[in-house]
C-alpha positions in Angstrom: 97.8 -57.0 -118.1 97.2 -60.2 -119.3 94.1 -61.0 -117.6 92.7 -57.5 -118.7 94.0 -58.9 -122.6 92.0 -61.4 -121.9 88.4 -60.0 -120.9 86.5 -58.8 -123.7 87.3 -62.9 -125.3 86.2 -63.8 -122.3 82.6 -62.2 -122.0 81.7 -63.5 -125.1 81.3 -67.0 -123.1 79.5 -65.4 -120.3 75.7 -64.4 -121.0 74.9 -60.6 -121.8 74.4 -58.1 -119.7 71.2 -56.7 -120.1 71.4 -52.9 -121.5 68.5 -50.7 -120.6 66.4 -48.6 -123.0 65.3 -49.0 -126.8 67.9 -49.4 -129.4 66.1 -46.6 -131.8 68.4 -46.6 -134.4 67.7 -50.1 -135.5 64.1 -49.3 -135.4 64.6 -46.7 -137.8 66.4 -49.0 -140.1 63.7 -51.6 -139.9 62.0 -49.0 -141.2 64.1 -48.1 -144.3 64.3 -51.8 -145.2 60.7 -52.1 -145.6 60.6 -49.0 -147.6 64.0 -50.8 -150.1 61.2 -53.3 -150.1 58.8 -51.7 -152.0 61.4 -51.3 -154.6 61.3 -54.9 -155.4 57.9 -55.1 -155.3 57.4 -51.9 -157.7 57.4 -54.3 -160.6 53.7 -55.6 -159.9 53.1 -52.4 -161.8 54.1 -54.6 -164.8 52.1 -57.5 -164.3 49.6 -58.1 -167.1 46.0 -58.9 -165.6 46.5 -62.7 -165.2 50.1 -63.0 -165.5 52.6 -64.5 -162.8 55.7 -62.4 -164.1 56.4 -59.1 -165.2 56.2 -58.2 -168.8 60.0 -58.2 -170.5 62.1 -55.7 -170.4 60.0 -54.0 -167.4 63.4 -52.6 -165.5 64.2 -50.4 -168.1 61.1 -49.0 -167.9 61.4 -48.2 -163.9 61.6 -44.5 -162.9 65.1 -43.7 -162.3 66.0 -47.3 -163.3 69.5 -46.2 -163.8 70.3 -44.6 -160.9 68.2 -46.7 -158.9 68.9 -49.7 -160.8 70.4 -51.9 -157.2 67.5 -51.4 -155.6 65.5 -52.5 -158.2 67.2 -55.8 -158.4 68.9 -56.2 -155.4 66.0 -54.7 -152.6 64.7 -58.2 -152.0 67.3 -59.1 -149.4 66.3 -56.7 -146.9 63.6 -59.5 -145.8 67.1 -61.2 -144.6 67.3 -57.6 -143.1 64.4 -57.6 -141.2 65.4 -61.2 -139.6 68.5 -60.4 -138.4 66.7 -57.2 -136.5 63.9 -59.4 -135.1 66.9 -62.1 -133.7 68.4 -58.5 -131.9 65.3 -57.1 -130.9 64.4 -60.2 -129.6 67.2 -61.2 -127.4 67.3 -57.6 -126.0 64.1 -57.6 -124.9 63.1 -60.9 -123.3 67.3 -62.3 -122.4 66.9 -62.4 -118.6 63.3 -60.2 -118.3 61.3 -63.1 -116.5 58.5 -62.8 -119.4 56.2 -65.7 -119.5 54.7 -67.8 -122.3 51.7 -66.3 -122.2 52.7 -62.9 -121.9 55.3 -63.4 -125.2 52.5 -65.4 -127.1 50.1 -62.4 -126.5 52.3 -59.8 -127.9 53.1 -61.1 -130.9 49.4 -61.5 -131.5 48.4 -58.0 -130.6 51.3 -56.9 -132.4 50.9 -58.6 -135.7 47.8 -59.9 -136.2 45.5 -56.8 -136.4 46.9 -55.4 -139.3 47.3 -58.8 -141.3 43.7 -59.5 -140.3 42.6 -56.3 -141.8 45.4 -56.1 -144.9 44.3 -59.8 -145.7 40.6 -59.1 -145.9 41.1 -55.9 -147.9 43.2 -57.6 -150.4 40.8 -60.4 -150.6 38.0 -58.2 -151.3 40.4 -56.3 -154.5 40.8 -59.4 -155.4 37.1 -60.2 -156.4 36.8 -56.4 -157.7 39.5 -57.2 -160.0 37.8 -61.1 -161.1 34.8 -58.9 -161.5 36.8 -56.1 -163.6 39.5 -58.0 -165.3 38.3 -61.6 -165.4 41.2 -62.7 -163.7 43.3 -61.7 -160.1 46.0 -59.2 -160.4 49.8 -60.6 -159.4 49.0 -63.3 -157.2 46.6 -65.6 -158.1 46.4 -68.7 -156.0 43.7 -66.9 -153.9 41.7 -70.3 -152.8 39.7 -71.1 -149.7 42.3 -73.4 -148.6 45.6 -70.4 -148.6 42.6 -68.1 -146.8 42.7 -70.1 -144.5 46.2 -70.8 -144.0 46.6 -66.9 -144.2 43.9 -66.5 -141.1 46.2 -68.3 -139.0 49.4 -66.9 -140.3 50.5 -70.1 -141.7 50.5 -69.4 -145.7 54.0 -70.1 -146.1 55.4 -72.8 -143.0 55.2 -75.6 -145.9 58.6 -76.1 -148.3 56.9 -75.4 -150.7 56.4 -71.5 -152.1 52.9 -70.4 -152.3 52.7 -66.8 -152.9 48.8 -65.6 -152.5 46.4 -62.7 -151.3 48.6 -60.2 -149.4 51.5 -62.3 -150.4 54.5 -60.4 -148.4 53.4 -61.8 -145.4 55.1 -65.1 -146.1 58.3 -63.5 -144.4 56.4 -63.2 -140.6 54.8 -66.7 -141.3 57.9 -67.9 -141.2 59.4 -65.6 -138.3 56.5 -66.7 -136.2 58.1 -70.3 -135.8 61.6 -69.1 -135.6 59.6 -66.9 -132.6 58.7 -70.3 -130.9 62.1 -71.6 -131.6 63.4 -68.8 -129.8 61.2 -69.3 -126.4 62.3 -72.7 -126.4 65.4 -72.5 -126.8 66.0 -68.7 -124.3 66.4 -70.3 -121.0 69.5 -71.5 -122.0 70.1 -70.1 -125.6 73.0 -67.5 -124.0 75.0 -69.6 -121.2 77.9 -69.4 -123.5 77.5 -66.2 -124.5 77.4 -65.4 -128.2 78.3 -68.6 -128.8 74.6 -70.2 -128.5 72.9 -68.1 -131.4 75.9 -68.5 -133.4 75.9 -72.2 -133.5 72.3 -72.5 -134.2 72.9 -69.5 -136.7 75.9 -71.6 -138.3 73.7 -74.9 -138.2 71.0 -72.9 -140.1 72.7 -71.5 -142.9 74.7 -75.0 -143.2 70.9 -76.7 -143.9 70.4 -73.9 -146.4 73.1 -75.3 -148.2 72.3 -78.9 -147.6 68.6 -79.1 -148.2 68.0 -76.1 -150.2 65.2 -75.4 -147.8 65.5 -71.4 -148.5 63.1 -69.7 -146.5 62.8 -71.2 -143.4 66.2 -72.0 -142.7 67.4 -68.6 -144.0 65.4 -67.0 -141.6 66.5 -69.0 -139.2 69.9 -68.1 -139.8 69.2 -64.3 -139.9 67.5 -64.2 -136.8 69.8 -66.2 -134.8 73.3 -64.2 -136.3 70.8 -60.9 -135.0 70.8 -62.7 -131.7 74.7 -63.3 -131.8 75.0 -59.4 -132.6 73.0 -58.6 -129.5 75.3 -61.1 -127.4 78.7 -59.4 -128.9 77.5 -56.0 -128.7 76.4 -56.7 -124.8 79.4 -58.3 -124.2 80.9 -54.5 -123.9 84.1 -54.4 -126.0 83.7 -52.1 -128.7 87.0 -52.7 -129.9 86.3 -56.2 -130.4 82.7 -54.9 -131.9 84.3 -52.8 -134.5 86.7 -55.5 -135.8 84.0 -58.1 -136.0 81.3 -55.5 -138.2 84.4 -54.8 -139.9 85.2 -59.0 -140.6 81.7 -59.2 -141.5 81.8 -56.6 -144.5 84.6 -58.2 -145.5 83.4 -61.9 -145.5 79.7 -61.3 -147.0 81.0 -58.7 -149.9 83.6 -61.5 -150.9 80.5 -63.8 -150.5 78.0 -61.7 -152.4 80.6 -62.1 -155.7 80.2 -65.7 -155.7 77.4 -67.8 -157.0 73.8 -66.9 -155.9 73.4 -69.5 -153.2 76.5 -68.5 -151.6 75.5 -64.6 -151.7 71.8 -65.5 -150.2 72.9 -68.0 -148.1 76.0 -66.4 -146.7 76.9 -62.8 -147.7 73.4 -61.5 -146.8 72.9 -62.5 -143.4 77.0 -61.5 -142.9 75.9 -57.8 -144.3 72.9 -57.9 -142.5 74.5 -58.5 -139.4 77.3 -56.3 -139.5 75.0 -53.3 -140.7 73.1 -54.0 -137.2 75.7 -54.0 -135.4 77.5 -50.8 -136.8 73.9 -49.5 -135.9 74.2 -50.8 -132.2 77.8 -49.3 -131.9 76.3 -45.7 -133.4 73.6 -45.5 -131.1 74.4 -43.9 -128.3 77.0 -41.1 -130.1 74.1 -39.8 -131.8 71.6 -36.8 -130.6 68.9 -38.4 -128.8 66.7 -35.6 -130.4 67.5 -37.1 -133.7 66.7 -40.2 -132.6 63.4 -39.6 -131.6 62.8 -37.9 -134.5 63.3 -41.1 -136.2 61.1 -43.2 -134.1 58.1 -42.7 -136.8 60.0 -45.0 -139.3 60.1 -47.7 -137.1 56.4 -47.7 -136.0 55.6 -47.2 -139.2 57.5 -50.4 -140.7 55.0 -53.3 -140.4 52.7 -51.3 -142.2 55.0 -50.2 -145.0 55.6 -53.6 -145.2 51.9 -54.5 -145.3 50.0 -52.1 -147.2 52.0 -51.5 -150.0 50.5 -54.4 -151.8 46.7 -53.1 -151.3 47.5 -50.0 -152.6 49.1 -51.4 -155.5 45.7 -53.2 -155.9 43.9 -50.1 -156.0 45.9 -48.4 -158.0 45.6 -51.2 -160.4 41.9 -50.5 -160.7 41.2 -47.1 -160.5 44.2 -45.5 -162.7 43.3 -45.8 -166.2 45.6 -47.7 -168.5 47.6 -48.7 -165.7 47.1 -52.5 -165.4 47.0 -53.2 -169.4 49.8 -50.7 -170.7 52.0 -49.9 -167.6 52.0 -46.6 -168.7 51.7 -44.1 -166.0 54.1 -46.9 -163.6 57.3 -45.4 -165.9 56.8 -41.5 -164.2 59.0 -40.9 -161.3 56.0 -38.6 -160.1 54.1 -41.7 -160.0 56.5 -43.4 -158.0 57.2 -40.2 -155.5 53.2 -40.7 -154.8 53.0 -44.3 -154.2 55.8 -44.4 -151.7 54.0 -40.9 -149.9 51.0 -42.7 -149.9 52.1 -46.1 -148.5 53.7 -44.2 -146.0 51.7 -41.9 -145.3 49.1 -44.7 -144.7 51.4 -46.9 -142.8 51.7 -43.6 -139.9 48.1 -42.8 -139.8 47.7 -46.8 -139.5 49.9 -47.3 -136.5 48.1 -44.4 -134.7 44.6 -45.0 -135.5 44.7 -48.4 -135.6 47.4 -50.7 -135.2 48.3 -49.3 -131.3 44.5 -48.9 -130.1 44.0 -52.9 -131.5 47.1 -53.9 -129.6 46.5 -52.2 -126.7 42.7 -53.5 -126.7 44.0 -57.3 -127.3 46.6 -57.2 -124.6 44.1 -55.6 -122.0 41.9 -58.7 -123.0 44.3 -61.6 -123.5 47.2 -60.7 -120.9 46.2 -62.3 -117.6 47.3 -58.5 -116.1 47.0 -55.2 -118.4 50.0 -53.6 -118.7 50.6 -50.3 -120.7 51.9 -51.0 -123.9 55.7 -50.4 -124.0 58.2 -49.4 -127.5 57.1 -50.9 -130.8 59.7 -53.7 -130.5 58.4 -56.3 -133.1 59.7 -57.5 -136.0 58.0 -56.6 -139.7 
């Protein structure tokens, strides 16, 4: 009896088993984050041509901004979100697979770079329509030579220093893509002891976030690593010992999110966010599978919610009358219904017509042998 007590504590030290098949429930809500995204971002509807803020008082002037008044303020954190899925995807699909360097480097190109290529070019080109129509940029405005550049090679934002410019809310995957070689270097022996591997680094992470203040790339850091100590725990096979973690982890980052901001951001958001993917993992397989594929739209569709919802703020910024000077038509809820059925909308027809047939057509070139192209597994 007591060396059955003792098993689940003891799998945690052992590495994971690997678990077949595609975790589509966390897909899906990689997909729902990027669309709590938007909410954030819906105040560039209230940016005066020129201006780096919003105009004052703009969240009272949000559709529903009382009933949808968290998301409005609070939406921002599911970048944290997205992390700690990319540190779960991640481990479940390369922790003892045999991939090589090449193979990993080439799918996160063929996965990500397509659609950043053609958002970043597409913005770029608003943006001189809007010099030419307004005299200035529109929201971001540091749109030099230099951050093109940076952007080409999905760099824009490794530097401490914030620079938000051209299709700005790809900062978060510049900084995933070195947590991603962080990861490679550190997977042949990142699980020997288990969960215990991700968490330190996860726990080292957040501690620097604290210590240098260095937000962004620690905190993503963090994130993706506590994802990775989710997929550890959850493949260690107790559930019981699952369910009273996620439930420790609600606990811990809502008593966190009450304290000061650093403390919420630092800690109670990467607790959340791991316990909400982990309550995900333990759902999974009690749901219909039907339902599940039903779902699996959201998650292909997530890098491009993610991605074009700034460009089609851009054009809606020039073509709607009145839009970008009085704000206007940005306070109807019907305009807000439409923007988000447009974005994603555009983010489906995206994935189909173009995001899979690019990634398929750069892996059949870079890969040293084809393969077909497998579940949509990457992070936003």
């Amino acid at each position: 009896m007591r060396a059955v007590a003792r098993r689940p504590v003891t799998a945690l030290f052992a590495p994971p088993v690997q678990a077949p098949g595609h975790y589509q429930l966390i897909d899906a809500m990689r997909g729902v984050a990027a669309l709590v995204i938007i909410f954030w971002h819906y105040q560039h509807f209230f940016y005066a041509p020129g201006a780096e803020r919003a105009i004052g008082g703009f969240r009272t002037q949000q559709p529903f901004c009382d009933e949808l008044a968290w998301l409005y303020q609070h939406s921002k954190y599911a970048v944290q979100l997205f992390w700690v899925i990319s540190g779960f995807v991640f481990a479940h699909v390369y922790h003892g697979r045999g991939s090589t360097t090449r193979s990993f480097v080439v799918n996160r190109i063929a996965r990500l770079y397509p659609l950043h290529l053609l958002t970043l070019l597409i913005v770029a080109a608003l943006q001189t329509v809007a010099q030419a129509q307004f005299g200035t940029s529109l929201v971001y405005h540091d749109n030099s030579l230099g951050n093109f550049l940076l952007h080409l090679g999905l760099a824009s934002n490794w530097w401490p220093t914030v620079v938000y410019s051209f299709n700005a809310p790809i900062w978060s995957v510049s900084i995933e893509i070195l947590v991603y070689g962080l990861f490679w270097l550190s997977l042949p022996f990142l699980f020997r002891l288990g969960v215990f591997g991700p968490l330190l680094l996860a726990g080292l992470s957040i501690a620097a976030c604290f210590g240098q203040q260095a937000y962004i790339l620690f905190m993503c850091t963090a994130c993706f690593f506590g994802g990775a100590a989710i997929f550890a725990l959850h493949a260690a096979g107790s559930w019981r010992l699952s369910v009273l973690t996620a439930v420790m982890l609600v606990l811990a980052g809502a008593i966190a999110w009450t304290d000061s901001l650093d403390v919420r951001r630092y800690l109670g958001v990467p607790l959340l966010g791991m316990a909400l993917v982990l309550v995900a993992a333990l759902l999974e397989p009690h749901l219909r599978s039907g339902a599940l594929r039903r779902s699996r739209w959201l998650g292909d569709a997530s890098y491009g919610i993610y991605l074009w919802h700034f460009p089609v703020q851009l054009v809606l910024l020039l073509v709607v009358p009145g839009l970008a000077t009085d704000h206007a038509v940005a306070r109807s809820p019907i305009f807000l219904l439409v923007f988000l059925g447009v974005v994603v909308a555009l983010a489906v027809l995206s994935y189909h017509l173009f995001e899979r047939p690019a990634r398929q057509w750069l892996r059949s070139r870079l890969e040293a042998k084809p393969r077909t192209s497998g579940p949509s597994q990457a992070a936003p």
